[in-house]
C-alpha positions in Angstrom: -36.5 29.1 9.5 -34.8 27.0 7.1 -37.2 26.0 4.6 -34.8 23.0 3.0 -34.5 21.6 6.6 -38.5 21.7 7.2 -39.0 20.2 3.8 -36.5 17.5 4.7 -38.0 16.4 8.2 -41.6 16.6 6.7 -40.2 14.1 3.9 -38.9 11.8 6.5 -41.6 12.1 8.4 -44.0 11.2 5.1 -41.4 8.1 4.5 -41.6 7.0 8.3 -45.3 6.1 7.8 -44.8 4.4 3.9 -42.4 1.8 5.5 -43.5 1.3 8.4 -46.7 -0.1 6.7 -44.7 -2.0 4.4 -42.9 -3.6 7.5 -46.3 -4.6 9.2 -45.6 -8.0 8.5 -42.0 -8.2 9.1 -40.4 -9.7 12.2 -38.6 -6.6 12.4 -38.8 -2.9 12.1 -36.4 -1.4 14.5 -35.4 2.4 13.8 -32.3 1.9 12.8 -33.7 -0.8 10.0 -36.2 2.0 9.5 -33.7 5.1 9.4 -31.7 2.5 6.9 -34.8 2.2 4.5 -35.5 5.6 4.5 -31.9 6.1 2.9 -32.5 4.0 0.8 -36.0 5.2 -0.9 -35.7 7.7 -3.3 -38.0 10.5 -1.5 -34.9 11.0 0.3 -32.2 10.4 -2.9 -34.3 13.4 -4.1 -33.4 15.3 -1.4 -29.7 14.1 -0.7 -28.5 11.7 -3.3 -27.2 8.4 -3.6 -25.7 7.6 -0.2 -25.6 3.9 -0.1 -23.3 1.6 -2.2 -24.2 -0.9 -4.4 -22.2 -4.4 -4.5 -20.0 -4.5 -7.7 -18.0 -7.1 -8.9 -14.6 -5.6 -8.5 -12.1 -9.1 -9.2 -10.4 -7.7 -12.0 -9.1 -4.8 -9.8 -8.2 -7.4 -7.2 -6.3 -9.3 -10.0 -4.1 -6.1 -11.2 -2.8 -6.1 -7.8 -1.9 -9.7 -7.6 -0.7 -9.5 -11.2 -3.0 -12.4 -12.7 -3.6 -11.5 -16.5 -7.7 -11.5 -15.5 -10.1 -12.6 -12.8 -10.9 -15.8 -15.0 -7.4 -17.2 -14.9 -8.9 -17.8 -10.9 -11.9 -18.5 -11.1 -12.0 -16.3 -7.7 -14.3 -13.2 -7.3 -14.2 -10.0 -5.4 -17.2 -7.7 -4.8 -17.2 -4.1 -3.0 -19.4 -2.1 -1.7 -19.2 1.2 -3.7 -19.0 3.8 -1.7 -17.1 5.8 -3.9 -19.5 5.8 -7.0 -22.4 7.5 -4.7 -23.1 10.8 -4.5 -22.5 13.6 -2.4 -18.9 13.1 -0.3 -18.5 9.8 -2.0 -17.7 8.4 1.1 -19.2 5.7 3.9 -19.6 8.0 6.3 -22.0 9.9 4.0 -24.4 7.1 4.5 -23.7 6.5 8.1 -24.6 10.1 9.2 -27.5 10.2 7.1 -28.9 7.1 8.4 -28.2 8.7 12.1 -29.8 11.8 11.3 -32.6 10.6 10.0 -33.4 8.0 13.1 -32.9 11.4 15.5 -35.8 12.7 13.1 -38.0 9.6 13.4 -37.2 9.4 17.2 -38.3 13.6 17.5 -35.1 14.7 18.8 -35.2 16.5 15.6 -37.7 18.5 14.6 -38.6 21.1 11.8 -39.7 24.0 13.8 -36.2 23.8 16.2 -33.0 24.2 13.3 -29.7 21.9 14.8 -26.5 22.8 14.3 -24.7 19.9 13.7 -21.7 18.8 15.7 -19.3 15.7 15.5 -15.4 15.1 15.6 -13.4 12.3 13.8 -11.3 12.3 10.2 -11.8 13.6 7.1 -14.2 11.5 6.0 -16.9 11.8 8.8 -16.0 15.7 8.5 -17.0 15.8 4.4 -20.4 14.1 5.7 -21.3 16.2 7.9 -20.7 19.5 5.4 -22.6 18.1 3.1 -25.7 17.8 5.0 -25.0 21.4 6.6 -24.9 22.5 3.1 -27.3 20.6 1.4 -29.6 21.4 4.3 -28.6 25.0 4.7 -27.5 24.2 8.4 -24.4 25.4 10.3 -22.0 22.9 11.8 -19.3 22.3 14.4 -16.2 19.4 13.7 -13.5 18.5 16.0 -10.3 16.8 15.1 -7.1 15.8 16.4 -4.5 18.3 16.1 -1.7 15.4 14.8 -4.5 16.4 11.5 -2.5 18.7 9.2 -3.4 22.3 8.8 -4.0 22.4 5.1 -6.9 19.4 5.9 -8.6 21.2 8.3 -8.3 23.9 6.9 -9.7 22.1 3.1 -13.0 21.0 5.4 -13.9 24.5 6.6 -16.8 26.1 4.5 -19.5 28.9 5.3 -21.2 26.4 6.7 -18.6 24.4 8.7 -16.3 25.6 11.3 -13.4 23.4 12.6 -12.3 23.3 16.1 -9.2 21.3 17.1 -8.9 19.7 20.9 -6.8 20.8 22.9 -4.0 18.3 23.9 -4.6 15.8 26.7 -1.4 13.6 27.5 -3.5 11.1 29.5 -5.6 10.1 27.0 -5.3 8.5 23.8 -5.7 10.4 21.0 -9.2 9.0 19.8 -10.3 10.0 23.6 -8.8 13.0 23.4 -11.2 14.7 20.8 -14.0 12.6 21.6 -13.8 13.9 25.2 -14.0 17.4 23.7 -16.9 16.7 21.6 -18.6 15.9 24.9 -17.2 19.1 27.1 -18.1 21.0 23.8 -21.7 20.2 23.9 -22.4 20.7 27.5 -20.7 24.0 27.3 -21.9 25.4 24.3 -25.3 23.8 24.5 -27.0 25.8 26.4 -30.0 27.9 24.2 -28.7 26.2 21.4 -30.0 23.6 19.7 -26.7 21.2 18.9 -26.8 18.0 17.8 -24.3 15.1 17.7 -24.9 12.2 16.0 -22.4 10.4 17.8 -21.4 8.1 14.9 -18.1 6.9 16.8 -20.8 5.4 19.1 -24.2 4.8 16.9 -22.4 3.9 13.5 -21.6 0.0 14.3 -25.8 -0.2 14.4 -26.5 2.3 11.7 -23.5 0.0 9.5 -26.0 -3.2 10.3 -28.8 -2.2 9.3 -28.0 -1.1 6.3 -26.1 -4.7 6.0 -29.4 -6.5 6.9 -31.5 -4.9 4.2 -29.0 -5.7 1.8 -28.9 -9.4 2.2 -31.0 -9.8 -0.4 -28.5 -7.8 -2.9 -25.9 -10.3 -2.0 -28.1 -13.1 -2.3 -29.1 -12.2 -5.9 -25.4 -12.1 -7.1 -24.5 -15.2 -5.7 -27.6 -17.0 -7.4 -27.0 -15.9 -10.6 -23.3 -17.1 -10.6 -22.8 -21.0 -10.9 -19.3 -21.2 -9.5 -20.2 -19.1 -6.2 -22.5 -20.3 -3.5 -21.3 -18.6 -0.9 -19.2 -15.9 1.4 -16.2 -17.0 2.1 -14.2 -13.8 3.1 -14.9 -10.3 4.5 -11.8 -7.7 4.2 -12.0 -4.8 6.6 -9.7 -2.2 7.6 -11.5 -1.1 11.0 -11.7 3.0 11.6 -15.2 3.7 13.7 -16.3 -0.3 13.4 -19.1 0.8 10.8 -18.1 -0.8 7.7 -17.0 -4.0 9.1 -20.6 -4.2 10.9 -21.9 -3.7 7.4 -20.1 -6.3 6.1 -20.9 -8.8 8.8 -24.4 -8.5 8.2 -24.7 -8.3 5.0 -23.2 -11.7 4.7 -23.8 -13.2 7.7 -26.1 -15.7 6.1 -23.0 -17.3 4.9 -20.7 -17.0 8.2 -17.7 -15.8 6.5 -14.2 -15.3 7.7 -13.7 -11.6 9.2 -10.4 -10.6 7.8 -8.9 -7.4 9.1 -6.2 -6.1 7.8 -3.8 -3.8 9.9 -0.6 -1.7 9.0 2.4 -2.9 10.8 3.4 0.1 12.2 0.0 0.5 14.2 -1.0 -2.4 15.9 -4.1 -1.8 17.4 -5.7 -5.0 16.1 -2.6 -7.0 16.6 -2.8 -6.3 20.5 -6.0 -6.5 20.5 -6.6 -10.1 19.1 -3.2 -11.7 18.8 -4.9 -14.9 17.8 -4.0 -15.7 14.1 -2.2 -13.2 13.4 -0.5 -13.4 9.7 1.5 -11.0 6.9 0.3 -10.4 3.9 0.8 -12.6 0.6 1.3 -10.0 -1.0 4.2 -9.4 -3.7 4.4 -6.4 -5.8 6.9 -6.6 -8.7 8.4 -3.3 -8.4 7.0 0.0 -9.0 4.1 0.9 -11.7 3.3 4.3 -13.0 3.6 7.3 -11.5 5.1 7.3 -8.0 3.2 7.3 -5.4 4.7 9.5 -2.9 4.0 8.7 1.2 3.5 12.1 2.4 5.8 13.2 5.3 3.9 13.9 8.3 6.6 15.8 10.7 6.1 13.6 14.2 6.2 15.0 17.5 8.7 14.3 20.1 6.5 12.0 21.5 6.3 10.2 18.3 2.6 9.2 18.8 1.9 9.1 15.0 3.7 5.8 13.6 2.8 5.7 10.3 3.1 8.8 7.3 -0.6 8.2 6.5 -3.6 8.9 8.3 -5.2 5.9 8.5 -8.3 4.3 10.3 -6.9 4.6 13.8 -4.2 6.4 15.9 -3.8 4.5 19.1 -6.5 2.7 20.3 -9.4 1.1 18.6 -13.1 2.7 19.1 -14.1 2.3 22.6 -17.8 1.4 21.5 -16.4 -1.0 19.1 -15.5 -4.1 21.8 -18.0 -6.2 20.6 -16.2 -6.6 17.3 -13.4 -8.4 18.7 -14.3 -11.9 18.8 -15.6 -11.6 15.5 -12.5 -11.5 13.9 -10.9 -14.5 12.3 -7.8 -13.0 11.0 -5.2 -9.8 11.3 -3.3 -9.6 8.5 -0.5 -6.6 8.8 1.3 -4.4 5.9 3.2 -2.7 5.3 3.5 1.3 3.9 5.6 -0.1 1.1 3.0 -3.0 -0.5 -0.1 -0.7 -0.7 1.7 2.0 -1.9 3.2 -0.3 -4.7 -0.3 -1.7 -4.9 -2.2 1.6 -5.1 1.0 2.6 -7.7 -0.4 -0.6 -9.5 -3.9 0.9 -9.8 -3.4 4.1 -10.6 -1.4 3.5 -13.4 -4.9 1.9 -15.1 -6.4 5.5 -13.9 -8.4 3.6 -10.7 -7.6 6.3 -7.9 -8.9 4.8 -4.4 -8.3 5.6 -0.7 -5.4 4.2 1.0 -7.8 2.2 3.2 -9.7 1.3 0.0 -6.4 -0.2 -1.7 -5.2 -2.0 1.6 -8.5 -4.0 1.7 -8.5 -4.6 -2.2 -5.0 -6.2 -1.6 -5.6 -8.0 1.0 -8.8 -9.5 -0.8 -6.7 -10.1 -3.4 -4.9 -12.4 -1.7 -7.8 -13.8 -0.2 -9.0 -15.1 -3.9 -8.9 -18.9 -4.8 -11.0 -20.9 -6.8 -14.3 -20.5 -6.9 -14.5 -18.3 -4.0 -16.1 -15.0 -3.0 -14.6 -12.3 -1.1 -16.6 -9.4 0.1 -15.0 -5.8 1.0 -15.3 -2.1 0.3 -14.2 0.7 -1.1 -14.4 3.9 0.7 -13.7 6.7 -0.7 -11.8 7.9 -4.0 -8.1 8.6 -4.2 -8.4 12.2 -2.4 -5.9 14.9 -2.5 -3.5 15.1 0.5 -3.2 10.7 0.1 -0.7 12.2 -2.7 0.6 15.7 -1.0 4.3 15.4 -0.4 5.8 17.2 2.8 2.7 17.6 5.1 3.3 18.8 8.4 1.0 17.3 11.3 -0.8 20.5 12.7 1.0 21.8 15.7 1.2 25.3 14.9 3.5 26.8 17.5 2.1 30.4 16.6 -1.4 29.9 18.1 -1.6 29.6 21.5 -5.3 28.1 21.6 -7.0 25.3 19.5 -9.9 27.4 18.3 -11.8 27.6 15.2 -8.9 27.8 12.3 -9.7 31.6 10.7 -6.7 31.1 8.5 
């Protein structure tokens, strides 16, 4: 028996009843608000850490890219939620699985006597969450990814307490079905006596996302009373990967019905397809290189070509399955391209602000987004990580091993 898991689930369990009898009055206390405020208390930051973002005031960021001297000289403001000054992975995801693990706990799928082993499939992202709760938690899980994922990145996630299993290749699906499908076939065949668990965030995370945006209303309200040239939400920048950080976004400021700007790279156009209506470029204009050189690694395609653009970003082929509802939310699809946030991360890093691809793409396009006295809202996902600046990657289709297993290498 793992004594940090009991401890865990007996602190949840503890928190469950605090809450829930501080929400007796409220008109709601679903359990994914619940799950969202037990994240947020700090009976479980002792355990885990700082997994949700606060909302910083991030303009003069914003105004490096678009090359005004300072925020002031607009007038404009640009806030982010912080994922990558929390703890742990320093990631969204971090927060997202938390929040879903917690809600199986309050729900009693979980329990402290039966010890999961934790399974999920998805990026890089989802796959540094869930080793930090197997590790934090002295758990053992399961993560399946694509195998257009180069070799040295699955190979980076794999710990003593994290295998990695890549799916095998299914031409008739896309390539977001492909491993998902797996995930499922991998749970009904390895399932039995053994107590696995899948969160599901692909599925669950648009939920989890709002109700963490919900509770933070209140956040965003503050900041907007306190400053006399803002009263209101006039923008929210997402790049959309799983759905959950757009949901978050939406909610948080939904108050203020913002416009729901996505941005999309050029190359990809999932959301282009998806909602041709107003579909625009991106304003835009580096002035040449900055700083070091930001090199766009080389991922070595497949005949088939399937992988358009040399970073891995929020989608492949097809846009989440359980994310449809998002859809006629959107107001806008701005496309990019590889060259402007590259120049625009160059931009940043040359100040010594390393970010995420997806983090600099949504900082841009806020950027653009900023006019007098308005607010844009947006996020930042992650910190600059390793293989965004790894030259010469080669997508994972090692020819020597004959099946997609658990990497030993």
């Amino acid at each position: 028996m793992s004594n940090k898991w009991k401890e865990f689930v007996e602190c949840i369990l503890d928190l469950e009843l605090s809450i829930k009898d501080r929400n007796r009055d409220s008109m709601t206390s679903s359990d994914y608000i619940v799950a969202a405020q037990i994240c947020m208390d700090t009976g479980f930051v002792r355990h885990m850490g700082k997994l949700v973002p606060e909302i910083e005031n991030v303009s003069d960021l914003a105004a490096k890219i678009r090359h005004i001297k300072s925020a002031i000289d607009n007038d404009g403001r640009v806030y982010a939620l912080r994922f990558d000054k929390t703890d742990g992975p320093e990631n969204l995801k971090a927060a997202i699985f938390g929040g879903l693990l917690v809600r199986s706990i309050l729900s009693g799928k979980l329990t402290a006597d039966r010890i999961p082993i934790l399974v999920d499939a998805g990026n890089m992202n989802s796959g540094m969450a869930i080793r930090y709760f197997c590790e934090k938690l002295g758990l053992k899980g399961t993560y399946i990814m694509s195998r257009y994922f180069p070799l040295d990145m699955r190979e980076n996630l794999m710990s003593d307490s994290l295998q990695v299993i890549t799916a095998p290749p299914k031409t008739d699906l896309s390539l977001e079905r492909e491993f998902y499908k797996y995930l499922v076939s991998y749970l009904r065949k390895e399932g039995k006596g053994r107590n696995l668990f899948s969160p599901f965030h692909a599925k669950h995370g648009l939920k989890m996302g709002a109700a963490f945006g919900l509770i933070m209303q209140s956040q965003l309200k503050g900041i907007i009373d306190v400053d006399p040239k803002i009263n209101s939400v006039d923008s929210c920048v997402s790049v959309i990967g799983s759905g959950a950080s757009y949901s978050w976004l939406m909610n948080i400021s939904k108050k203020y019905a913002p416009r729901m700007v996505v941005p999309e790279i050029d190359c990809s156009p999932v959301y282009v397809n998806r909602v041709p209506k107003c579909i625009s470029r991106s304003k835009v204009h580096s002035k040449g290189d900055h700083g070091e050189k930001f090199n766009v690694p080389e991922i070595r395609r497949p005949p088939d070509k399937r992988i358009t653009s040399p970073i891995l970003g929020p989608h492949f082929e097809e846009a989440n399955p359980f994310a449809h509802e998002l859809d006629n939310t959107i107001s806008n699809v701005i496309t990019y391209s590889d060259s402007e946030w590259v120049k625009a991360s160059n931009l940043l890093y040359a100040d010594g602000i390393r970010l995420g691809n997806s983090s600099v793409v949504n900082l841009m396009i806020a950027s653009a987004e900023m006019d007098k006295n308005n607010l844009i809202l947006t996020a930042i996902y992650e910190p600059d990580r390793w293989y965004y600046r790894k030259t010469n990657q080669e997508a994972c289709l090692d020819d020597s091993v004959n099946t997609y297993g658990h990497l030993s290498c």
